[in-house]
GUVEX-917707 format. One record per residue (C-alpha): x, y, z. Coordinates in steps of 0.5 Angstrom, whole numbers. Example, Ala and Ser with C-alpha at 12.3 -4.5 7.8 and 13.67 -1.06 7.14 Angstrom:
% GUVEX-917707
       X       Y       Z
      25      -9      16
      27      -2      14
//
This chain:
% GUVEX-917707
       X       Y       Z
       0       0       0
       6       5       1
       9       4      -5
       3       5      -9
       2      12      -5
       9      14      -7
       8      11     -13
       2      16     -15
       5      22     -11
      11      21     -16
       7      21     -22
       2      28     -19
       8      31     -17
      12      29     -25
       4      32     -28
       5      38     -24
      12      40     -26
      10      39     -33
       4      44     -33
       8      49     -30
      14      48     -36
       8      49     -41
       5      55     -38
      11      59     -36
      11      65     -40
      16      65     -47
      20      71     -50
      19      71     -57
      24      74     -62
      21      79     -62
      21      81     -55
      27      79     -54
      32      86     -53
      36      87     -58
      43      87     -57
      46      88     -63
      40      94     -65
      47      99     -67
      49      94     -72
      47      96     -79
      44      90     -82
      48      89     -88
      42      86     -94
      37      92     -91
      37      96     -97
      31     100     -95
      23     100     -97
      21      97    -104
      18     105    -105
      21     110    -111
      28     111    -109
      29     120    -107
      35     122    -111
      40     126    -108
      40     134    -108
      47     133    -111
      51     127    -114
      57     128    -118
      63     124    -121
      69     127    -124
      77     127    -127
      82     132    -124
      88     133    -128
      94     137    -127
      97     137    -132
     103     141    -130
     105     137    -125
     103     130    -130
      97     127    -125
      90     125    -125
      86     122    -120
      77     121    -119
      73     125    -115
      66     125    -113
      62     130    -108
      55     127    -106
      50     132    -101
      42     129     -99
      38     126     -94
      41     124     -87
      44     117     -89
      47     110     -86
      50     106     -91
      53     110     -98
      54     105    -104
      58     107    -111
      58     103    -117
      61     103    -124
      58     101    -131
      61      95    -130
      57      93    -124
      62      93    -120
      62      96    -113
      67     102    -112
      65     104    -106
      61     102     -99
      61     106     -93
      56     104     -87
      55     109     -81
      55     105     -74
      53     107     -67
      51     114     -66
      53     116     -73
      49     112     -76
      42     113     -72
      44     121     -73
      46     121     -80
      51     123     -85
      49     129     -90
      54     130     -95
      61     126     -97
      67     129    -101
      73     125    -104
      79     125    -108
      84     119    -111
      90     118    -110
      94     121    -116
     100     118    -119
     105     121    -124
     104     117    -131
     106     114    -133
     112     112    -127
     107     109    -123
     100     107    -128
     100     109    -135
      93     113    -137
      90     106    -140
      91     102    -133
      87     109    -131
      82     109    -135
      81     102    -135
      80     102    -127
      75     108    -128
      70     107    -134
      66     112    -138
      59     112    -137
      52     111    -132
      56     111    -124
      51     110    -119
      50     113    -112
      46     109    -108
      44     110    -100
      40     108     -94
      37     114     -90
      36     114     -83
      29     113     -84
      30     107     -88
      29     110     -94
      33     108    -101
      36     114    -104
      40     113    -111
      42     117    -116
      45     116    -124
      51     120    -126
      56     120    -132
      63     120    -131
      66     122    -138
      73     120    -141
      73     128    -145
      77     133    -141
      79     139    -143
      86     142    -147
      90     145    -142
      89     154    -142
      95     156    -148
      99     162    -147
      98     165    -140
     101     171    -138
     102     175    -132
     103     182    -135
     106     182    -141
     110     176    -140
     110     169    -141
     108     165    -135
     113     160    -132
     112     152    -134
     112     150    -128
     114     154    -120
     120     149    -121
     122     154    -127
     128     159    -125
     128     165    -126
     122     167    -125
     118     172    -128
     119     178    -125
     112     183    -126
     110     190    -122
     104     192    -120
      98     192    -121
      99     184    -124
      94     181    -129
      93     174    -131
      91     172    -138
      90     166    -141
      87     164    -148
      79     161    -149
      80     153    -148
      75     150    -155
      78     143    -155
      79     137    -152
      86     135    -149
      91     132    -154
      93     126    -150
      90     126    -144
      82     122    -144
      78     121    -150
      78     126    -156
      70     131    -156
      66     136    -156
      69     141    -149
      63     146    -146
      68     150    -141
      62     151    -135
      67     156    -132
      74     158    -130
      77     157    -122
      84     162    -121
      87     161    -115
      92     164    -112
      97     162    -106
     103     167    -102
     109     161    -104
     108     156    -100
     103     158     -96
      96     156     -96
      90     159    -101
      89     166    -100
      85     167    -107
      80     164    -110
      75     168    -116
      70     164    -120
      70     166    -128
      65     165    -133
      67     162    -139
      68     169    -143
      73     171    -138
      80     170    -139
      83     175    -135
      84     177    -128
      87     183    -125
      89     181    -118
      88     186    -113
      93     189    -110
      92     188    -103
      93     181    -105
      99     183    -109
     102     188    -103
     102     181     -99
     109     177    -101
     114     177    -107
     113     171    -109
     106     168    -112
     103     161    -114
      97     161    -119
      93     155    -121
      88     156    -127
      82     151    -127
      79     149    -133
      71     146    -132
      67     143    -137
      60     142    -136
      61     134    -135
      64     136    -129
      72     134    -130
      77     139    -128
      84     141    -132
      89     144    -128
      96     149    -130
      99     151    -125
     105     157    -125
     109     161    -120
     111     170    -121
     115     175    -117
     114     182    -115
     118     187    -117
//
């Protein structure tokens, strides 16, 4: 009789055991803190609506022809973003950038860069360049904070325009490089001048219609950091530097950028004395 009492209290006891592990209250996943809530998930390419394009997008060359080097840029402004992708036509992908933590909860605005630019052809030669970066549609395509998808389609082009010809300071022929000695030694006032750029480079990009957007004169005290910068339209080739900028040393750098309306930038640079 006993040890069908302890036989049936075991059993009772095992039932009620039982009923208390099924009852018992399960988190689910989706109740369950989420540790890993500042890490951006990778595959998440926002919702399936219309993607909102950037307010700017941009993909271009810079050449410096005096110094012989060429590298790509890209300048990108829009919605606050967490994850930054760039593609070529090739479909292959450049450039990947995804905001952690803090950053990415808050958001990125506006991104700028520059490559590397190596002298050619001692460290790459031009076709190697232009092999690495195709001609045609890029995307630029983003995450926002909010989860929606940005994206926005930009030609990089191959045409760039020919270097500025025949500049001059006063009534002299600028030097071809700063490197140049002597230099050329002008009084005051100076004005810079160079011819109208129609045409494509000779030997740098492909060959094709050039539409110069506008011409950039930037110029710097010697060694120093930029002191001047004046915007041109495509009818001014001049430009008289004002004298307060001129009084200020007796060496200048100037630098000459030719802008196309495909966005690439050619570059000469040059070096005078004041007398």
């Amino acid at each position: 009789m006993k040890r069908r009492l302890f036989a049936f209290s075991f059993i009772t006891l095992a039932l009620l055991l039982l009923a208390l592990v099924v009852s018992w209250p399960v988190i689910s996943d989706d109740r369950r803190p989420d540790r890993n809530q500042d890490r951006y998930d990778e595959d998440d390419d926002g919702d399936d609506g219309e993607e909102i394009p950037f307010d700017e997008a941009s993909i271009f060359l810079e050449l410096n022809h005096t110094d012989g080097d060429l590298g790509i840029h890209a300048f990108v402004d829009g919605d606050a973003w967490a994850q930054l992708e760039i593609e070529s036509p090739n479909e292959r992908e450049q450039l990947k950038i995804m905001a952690k933590g803090s950053l990415r909860r808050h958001g990125l605005t506006e991104l700028f860069f520059e490559s590397d630019e190596p002298k050619f052809p001692d460290d790459l030669t031009l076709d190697e360049f232009f092999a690495r970066f195709p001609a045609g549609e890029w995307e630029i395509s983003g995450v926002t904070t909010e989860g929606d998808e940005l994206e926005s389609l930009v030609e990089l082009s191959h045409v760039l325009a020919a270097p500025p010809a025949n500049v001059m300071v006063n009534d002299q022929p600028a030097a071809e490089s700063c490197d140049v000695r002597p230099l050329p030694v002008v009084r005051e006032p100076v004005t810079i001048r160079w011819d109208t750029v129609t045409l494509s480079h000779p030997t740098v990009g492909e060959p094709g219609l050039v539409v110069v957007d506008r011409y950039q004169l930037i110029v710097e005290r010697g060694e120093e950091e930029l002191t001047f910068s004046v915007d041109l339209p495509p009818d001014v080739t001049s430009f008289a530097l004002p004298e307060d900028l001129t009084a200020l040393a007796d060496e200048f750098k100037f630098e000459i950028i030719v802008r196309t309306d495909t966005g690439n930038q050619t570059a000469v640079e040059s070096c005078f004395e004041i007398e």
